[in-house]
N, C-alpha and C positions, 0 to 999 in steps of 0.2 A: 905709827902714823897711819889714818888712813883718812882715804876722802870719798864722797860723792860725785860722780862727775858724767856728764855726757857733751858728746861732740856735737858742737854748734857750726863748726863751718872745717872746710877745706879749700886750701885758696891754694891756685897752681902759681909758679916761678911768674912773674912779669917781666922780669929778664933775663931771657934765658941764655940769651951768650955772653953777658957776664956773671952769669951766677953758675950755669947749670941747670939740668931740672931738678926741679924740689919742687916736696907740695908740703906746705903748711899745717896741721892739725889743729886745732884751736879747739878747746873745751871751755864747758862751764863746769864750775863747783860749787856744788849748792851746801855741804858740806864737808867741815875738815875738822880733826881732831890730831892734834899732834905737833909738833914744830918743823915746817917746811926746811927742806935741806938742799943745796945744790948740788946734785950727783951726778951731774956731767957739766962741769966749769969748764971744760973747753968750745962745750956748743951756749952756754948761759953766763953772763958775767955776773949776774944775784938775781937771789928769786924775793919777790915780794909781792905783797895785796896791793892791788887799785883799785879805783872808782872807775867808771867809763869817762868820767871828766878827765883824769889825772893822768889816765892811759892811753888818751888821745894827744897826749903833748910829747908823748917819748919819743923817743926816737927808735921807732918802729921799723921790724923787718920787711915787712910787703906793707903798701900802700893804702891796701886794701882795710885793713886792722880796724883802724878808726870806723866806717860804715858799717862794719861787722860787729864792733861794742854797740854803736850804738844803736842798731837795730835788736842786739838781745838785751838792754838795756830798756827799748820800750816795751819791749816781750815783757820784759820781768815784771816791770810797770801794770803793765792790764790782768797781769795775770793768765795770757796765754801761752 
């Protein structure tokens, strides 16, 4: 397996006395060759490909997610 990939954002905890702090990593993959496996199924319940349309309906960890697709979604779009 490998993939192409840079970080697109870091979002901090929004709540932090229920959660803890954490901070989010979130990357883009612009390539993959290989078959995706889930090697830490205690922090992921399955890994799989979305759309920014499809990944704004999940039921996502921080809030934040959705504005974060979809601003590198119009990135991708213009080609910046």
């Amino acid at each position: 397996m490998r993939c192409i990939s840079r970080t697109i954002g870091v979002l901090e905890e929004f709540d932090v006395e229920t959660h803890g702090e954490y901070r989010y990593h979130v990357f883009l993959l612009t390539d993959w060759h290989g078959e995706p496996s889930n090697l830490q199924p205690e922090e992921h319940a399955e890994i799989q490909w979305f759309s920014e349309v499809e990944a704004v309906e999940l039921d996502l960890a921080h809030p934040d997610y959705p504005d974060l697709f979809r601003k590198v979604e119009a990135t991708q779009l213009s080609g910046t």
